[in-house]
C-alpha positions, 0 to 999 in steps of 0.5 A, a space after each residue: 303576613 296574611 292569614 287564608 284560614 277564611 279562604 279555606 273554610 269558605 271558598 268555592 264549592 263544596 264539591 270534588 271536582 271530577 275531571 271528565 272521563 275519556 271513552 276509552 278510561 274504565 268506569 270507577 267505582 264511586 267512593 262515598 255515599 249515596 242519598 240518605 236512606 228514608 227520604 227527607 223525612 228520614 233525615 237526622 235533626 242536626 244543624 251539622 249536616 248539609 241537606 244538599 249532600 242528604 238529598 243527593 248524596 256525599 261523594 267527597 274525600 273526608 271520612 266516614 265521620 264526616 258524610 253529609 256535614 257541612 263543610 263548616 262543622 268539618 273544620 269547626 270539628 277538626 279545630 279542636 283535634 289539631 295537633 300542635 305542630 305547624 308546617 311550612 313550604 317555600 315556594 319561589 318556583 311554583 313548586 307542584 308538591 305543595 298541593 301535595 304536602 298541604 294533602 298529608 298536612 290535613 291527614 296528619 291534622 297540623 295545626 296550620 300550613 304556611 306557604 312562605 314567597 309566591 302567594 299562588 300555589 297550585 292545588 291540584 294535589 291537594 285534592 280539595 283537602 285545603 278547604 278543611 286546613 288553616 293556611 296562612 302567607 307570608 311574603 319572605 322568611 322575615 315574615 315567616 320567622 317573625 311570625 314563629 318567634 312570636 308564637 314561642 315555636 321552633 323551627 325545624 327545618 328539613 334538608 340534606 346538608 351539611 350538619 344536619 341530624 337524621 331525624 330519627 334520632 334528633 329530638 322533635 318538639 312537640 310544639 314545632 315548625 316543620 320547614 321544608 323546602 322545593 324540589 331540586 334546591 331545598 331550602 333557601 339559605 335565609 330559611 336554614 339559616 334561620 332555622 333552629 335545628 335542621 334534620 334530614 331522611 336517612 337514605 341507603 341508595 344512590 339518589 341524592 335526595 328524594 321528592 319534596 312531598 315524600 319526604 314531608 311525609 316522612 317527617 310529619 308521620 316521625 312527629 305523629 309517631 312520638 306526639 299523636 295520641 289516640 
């Protein structure tokens, strides 16, 4: 098991990264920020703010409540407004929705991500939103398992199979592991296993299943339903 939470915080610039634009593509309009207002005399005295996005503007993907601060004070912020909830992911196949669910994970201020198998995971859909979100490995379900056990957290798994309880009707600990698996095989069957409860979406159509990020979607709003205050 290894913790990534450094590498979040730290890594890399502290910049959206804009993919270039083709002649042919509208120009957008820019979310965000400009420079502070008042040139540097103006600006606030407040250790929390990054004086390169004071000068030149803060164009990134956070709230309003965070323009201009710097990358640390967000996180430091964020730590003492997590909720207690955990989320975790296998990822044997290079899933691309983990980018995905870590994304929701952030919006929804889980506690921490865990990405249990391959280590390297692609990041694109996650839109930067993994540098303000704790993550941590672990190389199998053993691993991941024994870490949960040892924090007191149940695991509740999400999939369709046999046995499973809709999830709108079956109780969510506040303190909890969402477990989700890939697109198209689910969870392994060491991670249902292991599991101490498994519930699934409800569905009306004709579709099997639906996309993995949605649906961690959908179960990490039902956990904000009924723990998340105000």
């Amino acid at each position: 098991m290894s913790d990534d939470r450094t590498d979040a915080a730290g890594a890399g610039s502290d910049r959206d990264a804009t993919p270039p634009r083709e002649e042919h593509e509208p120009q957008l309009p820019l979310h965000g920020l400009g420079p502070w207002p008042g040139g540097r005399d103006a600006w606030p005295d407040d250790p929390r703010f990054d004086p390169d996005l004071l000068e030149h503007g803060d164009r990134r993907n956070v709230v309003d409540r965070y323009r201009y601060w710097r990358l640390e004070a967000i996180v430091a912020d964020l730590d003492t407004r997590r909720h207690p909830f955990h989320v975790a992911i296998e990822n044997w196949q290079h899933d691309l929705n983990i980018g995905s669910i870590v994304r929701t994970a952030n919006a929804f201020a889980a506690e921490t991500v865990h990405v249990i198998g391959r280590r390297r995971w692609n990041r694109r859909g996650a839109m930067v939103t993994d540098r303000y979100q704790h993550l941590m490995h672990h190389p199998d379900v053993a691993d991941f398992v024994a870490w949960a056990r040892g924090e007191g957290l149940p695991v509740i798994a999400v999939d369709n199979v046999e046995g499973s309880e809709p999830v709108d009707l079956a109780e969510l600990p506040e303190r909890c592991v969402l477990l989700f698996g890939q697109e198209g095989p689910g969870l392994s069957p060491e991670a249902l296993a292991a599991a101490d409860r498994t519930v699934e979406i409800t569905q009306y159509g004709s579709t099997r299943s639906i996309n993995a990020a949605a649906a961690a979607a959908i179960v990490m709003h039902e956990w904000i339903r009924r723990h998340a205050r105000p």
